[in-house]
C-alpha positions as CSV (number, residue, x, y, z in Angstrom):
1,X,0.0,0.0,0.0
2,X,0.7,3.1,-0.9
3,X,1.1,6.2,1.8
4,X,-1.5,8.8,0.6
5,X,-0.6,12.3,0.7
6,X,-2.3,14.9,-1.0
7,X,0.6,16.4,-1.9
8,X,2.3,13.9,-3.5
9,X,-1.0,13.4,-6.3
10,X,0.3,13.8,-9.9
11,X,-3.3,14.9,-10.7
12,X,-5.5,16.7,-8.1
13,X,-8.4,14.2,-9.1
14,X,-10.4,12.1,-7.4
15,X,-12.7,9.5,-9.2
16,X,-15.9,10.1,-7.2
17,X,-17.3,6.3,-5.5
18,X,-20.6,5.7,-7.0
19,X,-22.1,2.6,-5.3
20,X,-24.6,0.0,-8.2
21,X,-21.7,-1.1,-10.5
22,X,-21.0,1.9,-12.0
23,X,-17.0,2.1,-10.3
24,X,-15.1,-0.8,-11.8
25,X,-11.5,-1.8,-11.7
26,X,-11.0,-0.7,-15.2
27,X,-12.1,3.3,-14.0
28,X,-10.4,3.2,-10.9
29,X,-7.1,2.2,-12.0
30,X,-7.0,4.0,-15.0
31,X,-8.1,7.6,-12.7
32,X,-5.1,5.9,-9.9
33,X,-2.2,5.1,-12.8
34,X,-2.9,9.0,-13.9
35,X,-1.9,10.3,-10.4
36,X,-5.3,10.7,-9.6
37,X,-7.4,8.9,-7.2
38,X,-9.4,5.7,-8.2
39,X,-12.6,5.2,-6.5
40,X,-15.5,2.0,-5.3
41,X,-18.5,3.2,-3.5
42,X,-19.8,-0.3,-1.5
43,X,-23.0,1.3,0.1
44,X,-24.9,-2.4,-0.5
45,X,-21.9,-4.4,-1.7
46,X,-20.9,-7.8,0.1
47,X,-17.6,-8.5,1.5
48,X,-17.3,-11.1,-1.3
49,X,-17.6,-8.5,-4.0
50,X,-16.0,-5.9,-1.9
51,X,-12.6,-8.1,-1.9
52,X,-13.4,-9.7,-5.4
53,X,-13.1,-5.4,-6.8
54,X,-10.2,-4.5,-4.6
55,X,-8.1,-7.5,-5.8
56,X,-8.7,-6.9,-9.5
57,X,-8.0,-3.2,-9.0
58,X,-4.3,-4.3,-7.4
59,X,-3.8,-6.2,-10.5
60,X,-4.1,-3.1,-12.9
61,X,-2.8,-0.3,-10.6
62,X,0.0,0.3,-7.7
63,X,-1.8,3.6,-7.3
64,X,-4.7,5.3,-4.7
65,X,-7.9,3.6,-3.9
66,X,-10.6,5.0,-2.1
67,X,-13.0,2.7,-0.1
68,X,-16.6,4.6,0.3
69,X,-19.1,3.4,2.7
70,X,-22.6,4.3,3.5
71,X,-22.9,5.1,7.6
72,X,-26.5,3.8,7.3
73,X,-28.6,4.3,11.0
74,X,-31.3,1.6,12.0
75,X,-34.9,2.9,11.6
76,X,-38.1,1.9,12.4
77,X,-40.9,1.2,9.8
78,X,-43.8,3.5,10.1
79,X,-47.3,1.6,10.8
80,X,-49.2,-0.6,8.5
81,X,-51.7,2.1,7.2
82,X,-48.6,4.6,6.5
83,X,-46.8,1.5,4.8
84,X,-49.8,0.9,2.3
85,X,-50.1,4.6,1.8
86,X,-46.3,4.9,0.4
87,X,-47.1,1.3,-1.8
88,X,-50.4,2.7,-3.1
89,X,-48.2,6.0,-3.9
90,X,-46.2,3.5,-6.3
91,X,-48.6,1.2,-7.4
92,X,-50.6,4.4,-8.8
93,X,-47.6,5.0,-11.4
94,X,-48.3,4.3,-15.0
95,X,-46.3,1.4,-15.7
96,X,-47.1,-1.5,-16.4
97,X,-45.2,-4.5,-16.5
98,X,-46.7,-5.7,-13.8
99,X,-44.2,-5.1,-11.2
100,X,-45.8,-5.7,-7.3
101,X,-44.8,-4.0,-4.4
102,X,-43.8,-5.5,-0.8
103,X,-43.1,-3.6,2.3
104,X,-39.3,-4.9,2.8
105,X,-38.2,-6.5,5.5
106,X,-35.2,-6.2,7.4
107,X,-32.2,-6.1,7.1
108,X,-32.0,-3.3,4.8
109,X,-28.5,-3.0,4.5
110,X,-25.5,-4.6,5.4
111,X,-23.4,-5.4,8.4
112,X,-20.4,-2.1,8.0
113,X,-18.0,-4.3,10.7
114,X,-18.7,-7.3,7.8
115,X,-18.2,-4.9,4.8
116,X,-14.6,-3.6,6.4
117,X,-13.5,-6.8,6.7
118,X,-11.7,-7.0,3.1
119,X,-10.6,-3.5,3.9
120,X,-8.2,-4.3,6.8
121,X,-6.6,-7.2,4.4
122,X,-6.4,-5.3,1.4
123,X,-5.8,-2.1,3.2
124,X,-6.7,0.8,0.2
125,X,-4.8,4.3,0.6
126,X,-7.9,5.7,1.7
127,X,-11.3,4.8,3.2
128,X,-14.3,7.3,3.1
129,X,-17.6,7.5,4.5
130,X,-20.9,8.8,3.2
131,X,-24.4,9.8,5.3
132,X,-22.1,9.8,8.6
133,X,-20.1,9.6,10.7
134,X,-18.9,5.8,12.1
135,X,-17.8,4.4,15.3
136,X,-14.4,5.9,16.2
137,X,-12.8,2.1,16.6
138,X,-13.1,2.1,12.9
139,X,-11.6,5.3,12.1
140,X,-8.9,4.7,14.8
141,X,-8.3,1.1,13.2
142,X,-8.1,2.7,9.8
143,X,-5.3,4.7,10.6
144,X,-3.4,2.2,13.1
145,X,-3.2,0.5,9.2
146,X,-1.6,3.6,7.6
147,X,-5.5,4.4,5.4
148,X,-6.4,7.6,5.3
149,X,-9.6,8.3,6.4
150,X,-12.1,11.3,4.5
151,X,-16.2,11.8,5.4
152,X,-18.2,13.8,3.7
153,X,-19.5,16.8,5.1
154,X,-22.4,19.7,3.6
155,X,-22.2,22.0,6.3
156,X,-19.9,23.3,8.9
157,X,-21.9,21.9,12.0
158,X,-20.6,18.7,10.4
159,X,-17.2,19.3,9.2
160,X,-16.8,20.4,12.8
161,X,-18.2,17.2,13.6
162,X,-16.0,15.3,11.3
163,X,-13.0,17.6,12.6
164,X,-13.6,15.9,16.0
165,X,-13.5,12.7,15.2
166,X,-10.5,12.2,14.0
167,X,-10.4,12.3,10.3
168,X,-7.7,13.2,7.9
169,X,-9.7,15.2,5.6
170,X,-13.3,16.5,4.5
171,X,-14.8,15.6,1.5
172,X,-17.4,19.0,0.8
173,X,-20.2,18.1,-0.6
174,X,-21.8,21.3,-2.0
175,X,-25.7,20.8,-3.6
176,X,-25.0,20.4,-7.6
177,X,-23.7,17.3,-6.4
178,X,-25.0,14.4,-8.4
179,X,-26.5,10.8,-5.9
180,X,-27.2,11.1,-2.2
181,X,-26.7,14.1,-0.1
182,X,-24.3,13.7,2.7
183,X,-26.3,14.7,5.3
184,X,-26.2,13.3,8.6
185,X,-29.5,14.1,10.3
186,X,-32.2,14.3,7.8
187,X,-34.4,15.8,10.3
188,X,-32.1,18.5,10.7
189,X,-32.2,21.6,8.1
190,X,-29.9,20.7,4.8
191,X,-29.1,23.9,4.1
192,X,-28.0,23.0,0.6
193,X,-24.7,25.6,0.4
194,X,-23.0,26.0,-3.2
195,X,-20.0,24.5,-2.9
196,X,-18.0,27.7,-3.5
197,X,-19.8,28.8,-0.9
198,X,-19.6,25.5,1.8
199,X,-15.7,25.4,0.9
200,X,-15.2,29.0,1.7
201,X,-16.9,28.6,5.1
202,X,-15.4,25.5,5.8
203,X,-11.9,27.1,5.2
204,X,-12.2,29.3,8.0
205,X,-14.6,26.4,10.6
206,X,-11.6,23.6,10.2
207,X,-8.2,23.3,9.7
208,X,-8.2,19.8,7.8
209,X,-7.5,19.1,3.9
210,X,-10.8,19.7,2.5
211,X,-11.7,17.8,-0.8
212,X,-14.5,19.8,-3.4
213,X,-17.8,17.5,-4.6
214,X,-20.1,19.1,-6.3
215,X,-20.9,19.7,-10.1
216,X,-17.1,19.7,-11.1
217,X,-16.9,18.5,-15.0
218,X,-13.6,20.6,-16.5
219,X,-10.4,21.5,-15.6
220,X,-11.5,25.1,-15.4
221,X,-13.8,23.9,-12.7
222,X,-11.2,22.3,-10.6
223,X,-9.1,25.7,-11.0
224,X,-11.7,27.2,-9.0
225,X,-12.4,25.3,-6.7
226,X,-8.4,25.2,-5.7
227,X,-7.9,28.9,-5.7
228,X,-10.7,28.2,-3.1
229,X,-8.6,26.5,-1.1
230,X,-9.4,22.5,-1.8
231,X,-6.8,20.4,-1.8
232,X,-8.0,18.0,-4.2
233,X,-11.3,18.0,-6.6
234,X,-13.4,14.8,-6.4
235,X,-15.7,14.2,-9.6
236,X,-18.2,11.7,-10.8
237,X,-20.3,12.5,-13.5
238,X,-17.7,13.6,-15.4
239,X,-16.5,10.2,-16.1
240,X,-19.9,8.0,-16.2
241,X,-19.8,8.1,-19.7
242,X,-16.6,6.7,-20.2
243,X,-16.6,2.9,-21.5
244,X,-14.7,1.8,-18.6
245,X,-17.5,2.8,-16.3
246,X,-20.1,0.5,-15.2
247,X,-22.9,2.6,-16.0
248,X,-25.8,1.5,-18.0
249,X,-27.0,1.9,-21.5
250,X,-29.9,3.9,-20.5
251,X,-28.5,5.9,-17.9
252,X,-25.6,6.9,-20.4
253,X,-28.9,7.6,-23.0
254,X,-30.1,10.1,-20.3
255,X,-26.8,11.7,-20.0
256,X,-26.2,12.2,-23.0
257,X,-29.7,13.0,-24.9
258,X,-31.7,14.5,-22.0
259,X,-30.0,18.2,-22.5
260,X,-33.9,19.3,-22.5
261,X,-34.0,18.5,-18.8
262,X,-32.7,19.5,-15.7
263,X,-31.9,17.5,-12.2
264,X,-33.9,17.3,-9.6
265,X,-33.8,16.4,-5.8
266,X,-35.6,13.5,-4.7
267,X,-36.5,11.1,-2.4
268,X,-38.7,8.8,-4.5
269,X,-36.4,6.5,-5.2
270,X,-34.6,5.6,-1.6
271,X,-36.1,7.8,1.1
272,X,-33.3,9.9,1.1
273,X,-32.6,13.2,-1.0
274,X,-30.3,12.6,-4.1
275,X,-30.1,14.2,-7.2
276,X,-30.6,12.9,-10.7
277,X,-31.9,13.7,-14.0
278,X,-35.6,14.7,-13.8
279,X,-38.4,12.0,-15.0
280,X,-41.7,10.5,-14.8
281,X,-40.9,9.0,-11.6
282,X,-39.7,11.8,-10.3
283,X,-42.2,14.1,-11.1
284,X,-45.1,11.6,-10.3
285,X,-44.0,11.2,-7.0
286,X,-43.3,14.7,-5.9
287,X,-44.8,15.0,-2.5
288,X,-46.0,11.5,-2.7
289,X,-45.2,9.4,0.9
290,X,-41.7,7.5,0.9
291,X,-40.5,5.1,3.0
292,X,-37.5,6.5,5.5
293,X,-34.1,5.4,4.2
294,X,-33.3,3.0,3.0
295,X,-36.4,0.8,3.0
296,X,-37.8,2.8,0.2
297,X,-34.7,1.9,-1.7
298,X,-35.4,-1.9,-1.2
299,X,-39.1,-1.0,-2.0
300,X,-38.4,0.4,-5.4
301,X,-35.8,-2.3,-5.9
302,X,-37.9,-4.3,-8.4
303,X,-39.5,-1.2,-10.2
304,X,-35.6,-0.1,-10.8
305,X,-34.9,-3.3,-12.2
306,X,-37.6,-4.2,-14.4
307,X,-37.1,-0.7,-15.9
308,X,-34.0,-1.1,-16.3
309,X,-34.2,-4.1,-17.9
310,X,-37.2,-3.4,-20.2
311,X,-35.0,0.4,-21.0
312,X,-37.8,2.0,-19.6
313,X,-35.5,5.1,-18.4
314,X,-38.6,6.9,-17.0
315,X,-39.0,4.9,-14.1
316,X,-34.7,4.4,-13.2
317,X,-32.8,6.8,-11.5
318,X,-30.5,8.4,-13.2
319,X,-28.4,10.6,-10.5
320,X,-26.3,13.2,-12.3
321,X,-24.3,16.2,-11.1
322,X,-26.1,19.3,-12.0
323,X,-24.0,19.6,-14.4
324,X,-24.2,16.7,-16.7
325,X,-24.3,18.6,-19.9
326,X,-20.7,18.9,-20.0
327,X,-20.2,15.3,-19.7
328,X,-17.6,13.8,-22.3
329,X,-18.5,10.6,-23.5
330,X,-14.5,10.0,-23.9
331,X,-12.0,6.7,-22.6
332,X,-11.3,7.8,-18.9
333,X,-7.3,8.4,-20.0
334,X,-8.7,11.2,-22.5
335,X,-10.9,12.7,-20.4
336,X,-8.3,12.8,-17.4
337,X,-5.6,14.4,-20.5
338,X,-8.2,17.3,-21.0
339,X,-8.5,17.8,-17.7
340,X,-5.2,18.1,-17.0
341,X,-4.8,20.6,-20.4
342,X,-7.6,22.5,-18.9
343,X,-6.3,23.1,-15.5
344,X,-3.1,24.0,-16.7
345,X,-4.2,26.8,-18.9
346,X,-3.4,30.4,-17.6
C-alpha cells in the first residue's frame, strides 16, 4: 500500500465512489495510474464482491484507492396504514409491466464491521464514509493500518463534527452534487450551500484538507475550486460516460440526450434526497409518501430493475451532477488528459 498524501498526487483528481456497479476496476485504475485517485462506493456491496473489486483493481494499478461506505442508521418502519399509503403511492404509477410491491423486511443494509472486513486485508490508501459519521474504533483502526480516512460533510456543524473525530480530511459536498446528499440528520435543516460557498466557510470552521464534490466536470472547474482552497477535486459524473464505467445503457442515454431536462432532488427512489436527471418518476411522485431510508430503496428495488431491464429510463434513477451537460463521453485516459490541459491553462 501506498502512503497517501495529497501532496504527492500527480493529478488533483479524485474519481468520485458511486455505489450499483458503476466504479469498476478498469475506471479506478486508470483515474489511480494517472496520479489521480481511483474510487469503489460499497454502500450495498458484500464483503465477497468488496474483496473480489479490490483484488482486480491491485492487478491493474500500484496507485490510490478510495473505499466509500454508507454510515447507514437503524430505523423503524412506520405503521401498516402509513406502509400501504407509500405502496399505493407507487402502485398508482403508469407502468405496467406488472411489477408488485412489498413492504421490505429487514435487514435493509448490510453489516459495515462485515463490509470492512476485506478493507483491513487489502488495506486501500484511503477509506471514506458517506451519510455519517462511524464508530471511532473504525476510524482509529483505519489509521493504526496507515489508510487515510475522508467523510463527507455539507455543512460546517458537520465538518466540525468530522474535525472531531479524527479524520484526515473532508470531503465537501456542495448541492450540484450528483446521488445522495451527505447529510447526517435528515431531520435537521440541509441547508443545501453551493460548494463555493460550503468550501469558503469550511476554510475558516476547520483546519483539515478539504476535498471539493459538487458539479465539477472541467479542468476550469477544478481551477476554481483550488484557488478556493481545496486540496483536491473529487468528480463523478464527469467520467460516467466513459466505456470503462459501469454505468448503464440507459443511464448513459439520459446523460447524453436528456440536454432538455434539468436534475432534480428527490427522495422517491430511496427515502433519502439525491439528485438525478428529472423524469416521470420523479415528477409523479413529488410529495407522494416514501418510506424513510433505506427501506424505500429496497421497496423500489424491483421497479428499478424491471425498468431497467425493459430500457424503460422513465422509471430508473439516473443521479447526475447538476451539471451533466458537460459530460464527455470520452476513454477515462482522454478525459483525465483534458482535464489536465484545462487546469493548466493560464
Amino acid at each position: 500500500m501506498n502512503t497517501f498524501e495529497f501532496d504527492d498526487l500527480k493529478s488533483p483528481i479524485i474519481q468520485a465512489p458511486m455505489a450499483g456497479g458503476v466504479n469498476t476496476p478498469e475506471l479506478a485504475s486508470a483515474v489511480a495510474n494517472f496520479g489521480g485517485v481511483g474510487s469503489f462506493g460499497f454502500a450495498y456491496t458484500t464483503p465477497e464482491n468488496i474483496e473480489k473489486s479490490l483484488l482486480s483493481t491491485k492487478k491493474l494499478t500500484s496507485g490510490h484507492i478510495n473505499a466509500n461506505f454508507f454510515v447507514f442508521k437503524d430505523i423503524k418502519l412506520p405503521n401498516k396504514n402509513i406502509q400501504n399509503t407509500c405502496i399505493e403511492a407507487l402502485t398508482s404509477l403508469p407502468f405496467n409491466e406488472g411489477v408488485e410491491f412489498t413492504v421490505p423486511s429487514f435487514p435493509f443494509f448490510p453489516s459495515l464491521n462485515d463490509q470492512l472486513g476485506p478493507i483491513w486485508e487489502s488495506r486501500p490508501s484511503i477509506l471514506t464514509f458517506h451519510l455519517g459519521v462511524p464508530d471511532l474504533c473504525i476510524i482509529e483502526k483505519a489509521k493504526s493500518l496507515g489508510i487515510k480516512v475522508g467523510i463527507t460533510a455539507t455543512s460546517e456543524a458537520e465538518a466540525i463534527i468530522v474535525a472531531n473525530a479524527g479524520a484526515d480530511f473532508i470531503v465537501a459536498q456542495g448541492i450540484e452534487a450528483g446521488g445522495h446528499r451527505g447529510v447526517f440528520n435528515l431531520e435537521s435543516e440541509d441547508h443545501q450551500l453551493t460548494l463555493e460557498n460550503l468550501l469558503l466557510k469550511l476554510r475558516r470552521t476547520v483546519s483539515l484538507p478539504l476535498v471539493a464534490a459538487g458539479g465539477l466536470m472541467d479542468g476550469a472547474d477544478i481551477r476554481r475550486v483550488m484557488s478556493l482552497g481545496a486540496s483536491a477535486a473529487q468528480l463523478g459524473t464527469a467520467f460516467l460516460c466513459c466505456p470503462e464505467a459501469g454505468t448503464s445503457a440507459v443511464h448513459k442515454h439520459y446523460l447524453l440526450n436528456s440536454h432538455d431536462r434539468k436534475t432534480e432532488i428527490t427522495q422517491a427512489f430511496s427515502g433519502r434526497p439525491a439528485r438525478g436527471i428529472d423524469n416521470t418518476f420523479i415528477h409523479l411522485m413529488k410529495n407522494k409518501p416514501t418510506l424513510p431510508f433505506p427501506a424505500q430503496n429496497s421497496l423500489t428495488a424491483h421497479l428499478r430493475k424491471t425498468a431497467q431491464d425493459t430500457s424503460s429510463g422513465e422509471f430508473v434513477s439516473h443521479w447526475a451532477g447538476q451539471n451533466f451537460k458537460k459530460i464527455r463521453p470520452l476513454p477515462c485516459l482522454q478525459v483525465l488528459q483534458l482535464l489536465k490541459t484545462e487546469l493548466e491553462r493560464p
